[in-house]
BADO-503915 format. One record per atom (N, C-alpha, C): residue number from 1; residue in three letters; atom name; x, y, z. Coordinates in steps of 0.1 Angstrom, whole numbers, plus 5000, padded with zeros to 4 digits. Layout:
% residues N
<NUM, "Ala", "CA", <X, Y, Z>>,
...
***
This chain:
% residues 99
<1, "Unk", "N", <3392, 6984, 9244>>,
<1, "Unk", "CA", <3389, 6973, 9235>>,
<1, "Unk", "C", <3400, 6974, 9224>>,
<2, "Unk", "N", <3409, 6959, 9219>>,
<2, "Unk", "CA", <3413, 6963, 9208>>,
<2, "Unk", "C", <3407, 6953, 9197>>,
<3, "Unk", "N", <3413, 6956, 9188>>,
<3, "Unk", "CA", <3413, 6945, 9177>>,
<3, "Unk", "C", <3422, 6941, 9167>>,
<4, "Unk", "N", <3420, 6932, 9157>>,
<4, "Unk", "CA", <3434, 6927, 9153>>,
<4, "Unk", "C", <3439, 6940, 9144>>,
<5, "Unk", "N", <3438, 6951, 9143>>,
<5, "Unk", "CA", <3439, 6964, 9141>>,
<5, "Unk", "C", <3432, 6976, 9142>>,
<6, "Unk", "N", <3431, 6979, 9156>>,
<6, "Unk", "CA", <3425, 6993, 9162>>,
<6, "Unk", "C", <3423, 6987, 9178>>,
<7, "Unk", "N", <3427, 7001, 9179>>,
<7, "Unk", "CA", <3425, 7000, 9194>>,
<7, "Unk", "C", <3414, 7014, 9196>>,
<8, "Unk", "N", <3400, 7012, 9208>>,
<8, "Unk", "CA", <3390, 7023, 9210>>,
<8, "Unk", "C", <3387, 7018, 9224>>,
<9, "Unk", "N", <3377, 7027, 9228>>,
<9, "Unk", "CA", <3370, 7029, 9241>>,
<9, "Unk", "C", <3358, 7026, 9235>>,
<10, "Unk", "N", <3350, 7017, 9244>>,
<10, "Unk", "CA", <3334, 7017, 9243>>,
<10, "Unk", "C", <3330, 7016, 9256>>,
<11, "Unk", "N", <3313, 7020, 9259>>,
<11, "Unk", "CA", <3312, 7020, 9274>>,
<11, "Unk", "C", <3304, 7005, 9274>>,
<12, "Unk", "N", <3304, 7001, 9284>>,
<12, "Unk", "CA", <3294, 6987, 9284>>,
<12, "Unk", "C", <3285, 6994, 9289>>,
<13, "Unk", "N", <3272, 6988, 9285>>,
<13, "Unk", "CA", <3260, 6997, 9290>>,
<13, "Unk", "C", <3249, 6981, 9294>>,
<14, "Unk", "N", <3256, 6969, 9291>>,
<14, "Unk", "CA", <3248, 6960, 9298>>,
<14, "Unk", "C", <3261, 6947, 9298>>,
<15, "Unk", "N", <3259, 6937, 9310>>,
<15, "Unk", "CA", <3271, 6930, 9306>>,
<15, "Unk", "C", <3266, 6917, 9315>>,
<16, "Unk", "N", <3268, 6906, 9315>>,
<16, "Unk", "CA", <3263, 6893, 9321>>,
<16, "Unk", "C", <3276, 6886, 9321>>,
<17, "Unk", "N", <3278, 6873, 9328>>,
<17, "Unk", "CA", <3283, 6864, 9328>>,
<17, "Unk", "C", <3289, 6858, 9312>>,
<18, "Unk", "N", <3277, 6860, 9305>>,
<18, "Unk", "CA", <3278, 6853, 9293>>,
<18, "Unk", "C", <3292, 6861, 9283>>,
<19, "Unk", "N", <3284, 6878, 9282>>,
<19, "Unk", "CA", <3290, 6886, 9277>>,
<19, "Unk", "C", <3283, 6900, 9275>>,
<20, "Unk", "N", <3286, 6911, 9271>>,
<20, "Unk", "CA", <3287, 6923, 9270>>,
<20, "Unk", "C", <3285, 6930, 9260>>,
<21, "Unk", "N", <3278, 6942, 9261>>,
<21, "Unk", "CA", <3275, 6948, 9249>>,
<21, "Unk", "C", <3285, 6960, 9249>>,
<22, "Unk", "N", <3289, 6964, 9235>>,
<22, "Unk", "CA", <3299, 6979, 9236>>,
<22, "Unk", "C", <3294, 6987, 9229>>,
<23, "Unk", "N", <3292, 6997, 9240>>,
<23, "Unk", "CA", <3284, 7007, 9227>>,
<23, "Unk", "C", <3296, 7019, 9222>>,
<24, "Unk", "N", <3295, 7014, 9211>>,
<24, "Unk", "CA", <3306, 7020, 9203>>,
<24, "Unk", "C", <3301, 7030, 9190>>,
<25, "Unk", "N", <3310, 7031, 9187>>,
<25, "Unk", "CA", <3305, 7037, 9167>>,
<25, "Unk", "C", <3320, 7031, 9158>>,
<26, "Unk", "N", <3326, 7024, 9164>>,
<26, "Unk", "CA", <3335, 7016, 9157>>,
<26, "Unk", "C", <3328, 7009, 9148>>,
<27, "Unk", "N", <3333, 7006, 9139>>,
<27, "Unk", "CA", <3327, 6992, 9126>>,
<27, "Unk", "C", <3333, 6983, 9127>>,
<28, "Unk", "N", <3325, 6975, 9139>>,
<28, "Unk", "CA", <3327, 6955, 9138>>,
<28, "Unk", "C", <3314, 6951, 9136>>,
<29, "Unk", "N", <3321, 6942, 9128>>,
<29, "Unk", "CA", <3315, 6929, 9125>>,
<29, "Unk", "C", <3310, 6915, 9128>>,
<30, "Unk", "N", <3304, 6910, 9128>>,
<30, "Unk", "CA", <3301, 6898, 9136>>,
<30, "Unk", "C", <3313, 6888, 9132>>,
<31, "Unk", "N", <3314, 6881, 9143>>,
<31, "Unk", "CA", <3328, 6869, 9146>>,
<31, "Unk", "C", <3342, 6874, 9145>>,
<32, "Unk", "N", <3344, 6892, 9149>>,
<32, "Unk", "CA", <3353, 6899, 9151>>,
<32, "Unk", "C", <3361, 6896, 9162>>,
<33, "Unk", "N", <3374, 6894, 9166>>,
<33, "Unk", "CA", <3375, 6888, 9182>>,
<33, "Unk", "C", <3384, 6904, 9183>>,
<34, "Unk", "N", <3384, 6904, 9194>>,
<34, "Unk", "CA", <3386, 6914, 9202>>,
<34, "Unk", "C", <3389, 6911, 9215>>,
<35, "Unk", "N", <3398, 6918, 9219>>,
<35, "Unk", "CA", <3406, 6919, 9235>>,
<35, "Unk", "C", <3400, 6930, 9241>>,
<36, "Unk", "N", <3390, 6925, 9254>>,
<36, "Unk", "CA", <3386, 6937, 9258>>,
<36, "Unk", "C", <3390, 6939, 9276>>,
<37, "Unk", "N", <3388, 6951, 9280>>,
<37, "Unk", "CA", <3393, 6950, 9298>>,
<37, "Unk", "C", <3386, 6957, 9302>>,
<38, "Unk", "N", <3382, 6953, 9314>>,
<38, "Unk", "CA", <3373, 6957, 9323>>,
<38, "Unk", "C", <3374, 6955, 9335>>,
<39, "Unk", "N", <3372, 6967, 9348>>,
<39, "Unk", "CA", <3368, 6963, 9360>>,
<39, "Unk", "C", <3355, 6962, 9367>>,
<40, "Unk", "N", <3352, 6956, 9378>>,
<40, "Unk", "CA", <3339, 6957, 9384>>,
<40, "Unk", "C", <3346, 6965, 9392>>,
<41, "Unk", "N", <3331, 6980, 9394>>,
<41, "Unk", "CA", <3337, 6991, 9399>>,
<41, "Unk", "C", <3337, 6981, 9414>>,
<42, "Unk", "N", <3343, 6988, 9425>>,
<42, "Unk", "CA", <3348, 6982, 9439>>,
<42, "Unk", "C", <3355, 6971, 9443>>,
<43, "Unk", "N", <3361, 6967, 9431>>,
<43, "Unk", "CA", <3370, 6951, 9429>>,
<43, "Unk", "C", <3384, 6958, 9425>>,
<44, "Unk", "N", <3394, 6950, 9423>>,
<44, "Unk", "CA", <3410, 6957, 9419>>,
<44, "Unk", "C", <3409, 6945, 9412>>,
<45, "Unk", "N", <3405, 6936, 9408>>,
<45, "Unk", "CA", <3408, 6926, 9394>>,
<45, "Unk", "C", <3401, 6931, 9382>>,
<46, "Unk", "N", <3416, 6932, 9373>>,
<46, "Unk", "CA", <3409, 6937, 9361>>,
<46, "Unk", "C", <3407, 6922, 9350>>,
<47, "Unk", "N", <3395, 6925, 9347>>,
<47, "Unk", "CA", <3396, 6915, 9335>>,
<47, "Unk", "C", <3397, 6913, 9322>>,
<48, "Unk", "N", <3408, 6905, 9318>>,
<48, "Unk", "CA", <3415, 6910, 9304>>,
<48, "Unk", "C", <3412, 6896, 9295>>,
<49, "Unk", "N", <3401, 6897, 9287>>,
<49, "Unk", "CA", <3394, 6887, 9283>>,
<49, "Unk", "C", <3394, 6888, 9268>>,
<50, "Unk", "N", <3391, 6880, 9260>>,
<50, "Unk", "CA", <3392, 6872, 9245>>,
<50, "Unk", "C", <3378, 6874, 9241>>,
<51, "Unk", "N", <3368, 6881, 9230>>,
<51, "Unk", "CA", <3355, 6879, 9229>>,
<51, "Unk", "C", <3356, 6881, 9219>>,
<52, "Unk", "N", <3342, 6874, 9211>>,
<52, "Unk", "CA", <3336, 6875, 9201>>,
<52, "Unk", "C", <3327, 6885, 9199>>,
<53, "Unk", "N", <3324, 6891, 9184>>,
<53, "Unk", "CA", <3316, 6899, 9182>>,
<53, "Unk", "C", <3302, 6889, 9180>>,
<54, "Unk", "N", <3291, 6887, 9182>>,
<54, "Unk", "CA", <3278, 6884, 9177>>,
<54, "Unk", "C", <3270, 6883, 9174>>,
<55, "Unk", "N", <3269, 6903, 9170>>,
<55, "Unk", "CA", <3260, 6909, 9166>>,
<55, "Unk", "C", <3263, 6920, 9167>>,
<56, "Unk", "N", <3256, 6930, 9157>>,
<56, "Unk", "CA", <3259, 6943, 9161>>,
<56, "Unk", "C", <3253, 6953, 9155>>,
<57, "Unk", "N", <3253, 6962, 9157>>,
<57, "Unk", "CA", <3241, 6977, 9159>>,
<57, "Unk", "C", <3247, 6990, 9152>>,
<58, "Unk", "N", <3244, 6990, 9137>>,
<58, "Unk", "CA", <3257, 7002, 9132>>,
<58, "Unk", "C", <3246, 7018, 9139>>,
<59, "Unk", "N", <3254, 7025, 9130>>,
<59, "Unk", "CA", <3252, 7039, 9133>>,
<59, "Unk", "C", <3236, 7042, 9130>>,
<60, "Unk", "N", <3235, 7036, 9118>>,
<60, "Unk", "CA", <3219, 7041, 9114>>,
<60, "Unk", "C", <3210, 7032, 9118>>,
<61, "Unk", "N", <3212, 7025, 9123>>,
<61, "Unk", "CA", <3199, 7017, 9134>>,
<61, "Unk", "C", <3199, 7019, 9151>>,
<62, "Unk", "N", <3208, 7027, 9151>>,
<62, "Unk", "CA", <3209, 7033, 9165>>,
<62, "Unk", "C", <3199, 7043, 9170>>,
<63, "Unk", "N", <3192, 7049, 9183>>,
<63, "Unk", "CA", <3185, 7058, 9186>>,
<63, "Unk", "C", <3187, 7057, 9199>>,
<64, "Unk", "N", <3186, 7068, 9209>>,
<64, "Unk", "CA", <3183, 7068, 9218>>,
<64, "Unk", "C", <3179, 7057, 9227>>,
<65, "Unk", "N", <3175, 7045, 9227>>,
<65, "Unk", "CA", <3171, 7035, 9236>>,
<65, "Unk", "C", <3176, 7022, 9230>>,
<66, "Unk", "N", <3189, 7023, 9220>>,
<66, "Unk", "CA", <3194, 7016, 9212>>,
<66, "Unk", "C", <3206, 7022, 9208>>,
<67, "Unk", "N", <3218, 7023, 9211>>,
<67, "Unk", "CA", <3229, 7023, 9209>>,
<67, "Unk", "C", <3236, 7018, 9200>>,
<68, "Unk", "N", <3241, 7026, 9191>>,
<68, "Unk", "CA", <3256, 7017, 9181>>,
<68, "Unk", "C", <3263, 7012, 9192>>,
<69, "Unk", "N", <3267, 6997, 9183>>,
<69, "Unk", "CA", <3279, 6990, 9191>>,
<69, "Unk", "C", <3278, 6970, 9188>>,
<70, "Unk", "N", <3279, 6971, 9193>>,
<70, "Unk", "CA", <3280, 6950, 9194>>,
<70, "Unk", "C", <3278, 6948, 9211>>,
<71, "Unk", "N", <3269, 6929, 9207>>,
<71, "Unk", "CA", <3270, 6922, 9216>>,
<71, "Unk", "C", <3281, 6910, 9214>>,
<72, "Unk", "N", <3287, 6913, 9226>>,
<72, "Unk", "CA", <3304, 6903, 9222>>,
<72, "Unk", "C", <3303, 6889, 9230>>,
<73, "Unk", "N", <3308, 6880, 9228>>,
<73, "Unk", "CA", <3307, 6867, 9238>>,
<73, "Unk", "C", <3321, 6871, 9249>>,
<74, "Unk", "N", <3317, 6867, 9261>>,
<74, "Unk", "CA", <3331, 6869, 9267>>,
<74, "Unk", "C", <3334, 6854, 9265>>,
<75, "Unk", "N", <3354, 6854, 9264>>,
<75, "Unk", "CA", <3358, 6837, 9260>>,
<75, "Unk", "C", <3366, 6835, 9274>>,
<76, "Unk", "N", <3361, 6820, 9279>>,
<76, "Unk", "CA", <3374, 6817, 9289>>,
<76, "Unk", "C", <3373, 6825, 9303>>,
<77, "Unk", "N", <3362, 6824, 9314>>,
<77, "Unk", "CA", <3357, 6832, 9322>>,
<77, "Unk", "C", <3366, 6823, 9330>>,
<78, "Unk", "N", <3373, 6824, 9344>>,
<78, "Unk", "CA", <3376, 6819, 9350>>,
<78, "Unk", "C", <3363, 6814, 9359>>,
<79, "Unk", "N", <3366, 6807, 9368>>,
<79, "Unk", "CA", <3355, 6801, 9382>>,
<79, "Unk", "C", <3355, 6809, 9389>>,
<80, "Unk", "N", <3370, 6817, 9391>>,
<80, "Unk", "CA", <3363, 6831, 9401>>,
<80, "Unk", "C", <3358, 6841, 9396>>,
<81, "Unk", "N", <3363, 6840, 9384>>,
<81, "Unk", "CA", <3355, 6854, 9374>>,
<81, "Unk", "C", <3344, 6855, 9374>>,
<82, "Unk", "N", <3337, 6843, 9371>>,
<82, "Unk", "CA", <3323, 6844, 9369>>,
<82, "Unk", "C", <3316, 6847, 9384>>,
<83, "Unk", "N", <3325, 6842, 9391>>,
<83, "Unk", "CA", <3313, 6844, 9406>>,
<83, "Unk", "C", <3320, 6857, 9409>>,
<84, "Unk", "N", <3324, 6864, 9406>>,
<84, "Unk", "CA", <3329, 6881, 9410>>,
<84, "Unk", "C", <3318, 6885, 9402>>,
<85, "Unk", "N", <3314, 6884, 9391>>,
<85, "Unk", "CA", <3313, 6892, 9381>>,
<85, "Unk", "C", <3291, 6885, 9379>>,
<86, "Unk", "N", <3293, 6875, 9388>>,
<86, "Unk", "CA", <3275, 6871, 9390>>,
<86, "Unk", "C", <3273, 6879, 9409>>,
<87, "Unk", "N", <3284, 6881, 9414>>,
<87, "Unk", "CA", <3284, 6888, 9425>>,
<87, "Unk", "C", <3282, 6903, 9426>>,
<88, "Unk", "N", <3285, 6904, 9413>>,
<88, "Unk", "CA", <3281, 6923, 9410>>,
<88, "Unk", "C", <3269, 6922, 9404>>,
<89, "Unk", "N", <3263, 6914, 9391>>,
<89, "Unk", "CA", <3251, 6911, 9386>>,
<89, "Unk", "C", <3237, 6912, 9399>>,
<90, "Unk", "N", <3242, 6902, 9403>>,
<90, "Unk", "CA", <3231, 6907, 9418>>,
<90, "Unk", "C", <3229, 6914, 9427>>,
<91, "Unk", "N", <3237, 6923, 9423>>,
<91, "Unk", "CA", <3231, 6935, 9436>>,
<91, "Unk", "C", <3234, 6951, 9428>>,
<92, "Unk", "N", <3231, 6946, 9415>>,
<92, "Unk", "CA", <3231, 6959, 9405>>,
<92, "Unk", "C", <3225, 6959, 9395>>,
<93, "Unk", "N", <3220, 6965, 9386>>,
<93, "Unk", "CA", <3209, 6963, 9375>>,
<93, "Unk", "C", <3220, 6963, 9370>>,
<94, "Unk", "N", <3216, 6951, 9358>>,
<94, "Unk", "CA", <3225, 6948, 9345>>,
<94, "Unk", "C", <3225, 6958, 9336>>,
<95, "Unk", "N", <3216, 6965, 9334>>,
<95, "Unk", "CA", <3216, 6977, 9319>>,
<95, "Unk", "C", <3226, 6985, 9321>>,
<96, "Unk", "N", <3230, 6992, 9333>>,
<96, "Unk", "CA", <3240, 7006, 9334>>,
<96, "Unk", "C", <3242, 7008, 9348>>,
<97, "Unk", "N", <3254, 7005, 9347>>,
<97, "Unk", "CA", <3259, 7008, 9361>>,
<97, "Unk", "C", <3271, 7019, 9361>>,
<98, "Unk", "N", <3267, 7037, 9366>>,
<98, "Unk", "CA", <3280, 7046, 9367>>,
<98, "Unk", "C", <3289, 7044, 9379>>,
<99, "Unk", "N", <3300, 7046, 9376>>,
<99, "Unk", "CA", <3307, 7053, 9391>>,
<99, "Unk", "C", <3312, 7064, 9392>>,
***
């Protein structure tokens, strides 16, 4: 993930069509935009997408079943994107998927 100054790693720990959560300990802010990339594990298209911050979860309201980090909007999904990426959604739990 970068931003208009910093570049970090966050893991997604839930993610939809719509958009994605990063659980981070970076300090963003809501309406932060951010370049983030991602693969669906078993795919070779990476996707290198434009999002919004729209909420977010600092350090001290975080715990165990609640993660620091933000919920981002993904911007500008292509038509295949979204069906790659509602094609992983269905045949995997949205909260956490390892590989």
């Amino acid at each position: 993930v970068a931003s208009s100054h910093r570049l970090f790693v966050g893991l997604t720990s839930n993610i939809s069509a719509g958009g994605l959560f990063i659980a981070t300990e970076e300090p963003l802010k809501k309406g932060d935009s951010l370049d983030v990339r991602f693969k669906i594990p078993g795919t070779d298209h990476v996707f290198a997408k434009k999002a919004t911050v729209c909420w977010t979860r600092p350090i001290e309201g975080a715990n165990e079943d609640a993660r620091a980090g933000a919920g981002c909007k993904l911007e500008s999904l292509s038509d295949d994107e979204a069906k790659l990426l509602n094609a992983f959604l269905q045949t995997h739990d949205a909260i956490f998927y390892d590989v």
